[in-house]
N, C-alpha and C positions, 0 to 999 in steps of 0.2 A: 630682633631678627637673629635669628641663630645661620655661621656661616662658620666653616670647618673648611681648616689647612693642614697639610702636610708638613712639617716640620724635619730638615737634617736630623739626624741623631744626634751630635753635635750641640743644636739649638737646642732639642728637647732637653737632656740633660744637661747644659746652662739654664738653662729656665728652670727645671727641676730643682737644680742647686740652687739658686736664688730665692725661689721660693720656701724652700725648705731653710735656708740662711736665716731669711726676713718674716717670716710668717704667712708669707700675704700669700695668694695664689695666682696659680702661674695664670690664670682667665684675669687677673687683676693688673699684671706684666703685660701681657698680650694687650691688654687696651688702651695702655698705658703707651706701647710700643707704634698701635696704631695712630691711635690720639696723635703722639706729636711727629711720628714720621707723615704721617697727611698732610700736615700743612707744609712740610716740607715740601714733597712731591707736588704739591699742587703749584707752590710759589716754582718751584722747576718748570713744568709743564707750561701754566700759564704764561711765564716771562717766556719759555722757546717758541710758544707761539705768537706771541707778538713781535720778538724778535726778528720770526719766518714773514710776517708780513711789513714787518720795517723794510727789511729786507727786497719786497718784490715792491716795495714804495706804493702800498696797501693802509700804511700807517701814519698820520701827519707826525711828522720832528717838529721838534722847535730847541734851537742852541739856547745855549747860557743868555747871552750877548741881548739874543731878542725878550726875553721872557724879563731881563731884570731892563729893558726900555716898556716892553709894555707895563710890568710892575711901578717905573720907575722909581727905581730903587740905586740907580747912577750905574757909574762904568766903577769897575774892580782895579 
């Protein structure tokens, strides 16, 4: 699936030079760039939404305390 950005000038010629540095091409930086800023953004995203519903008590907690007696795994 083909999907086209705009890029600063700025960007494009950092990517220009990188690519021209390393051989590779800047479509090979670019998804490279996606690739692992996505899982960034996603672990962002998803933790402020569960966060948001921690929050409105949407979400069950469980402390330290309770999780290592159900484990029993002893007190700390």
């Amino acid at each position: 699936m083909a999907t086209s950005i705009r890029l600063s000038t700025e960007a494009e010629e950092r990517l220009a030079l990188l690519a021209s540095q390393t051989g590779r091409t800047k479509d090979f930086y670019l998804r490279e760039i996606i690739d692992r800023g996505l899982e960034d953004i996603e672990d962002y995203y998803l933790a402020a939404e569960v966060l948001e519903r921690t929050r409105k008590g949407q979400e069950q907690v469980h402390t330290a305390a309770d999780v290592r007696k159900e484990l029993d795994l002893g007190e700390w």
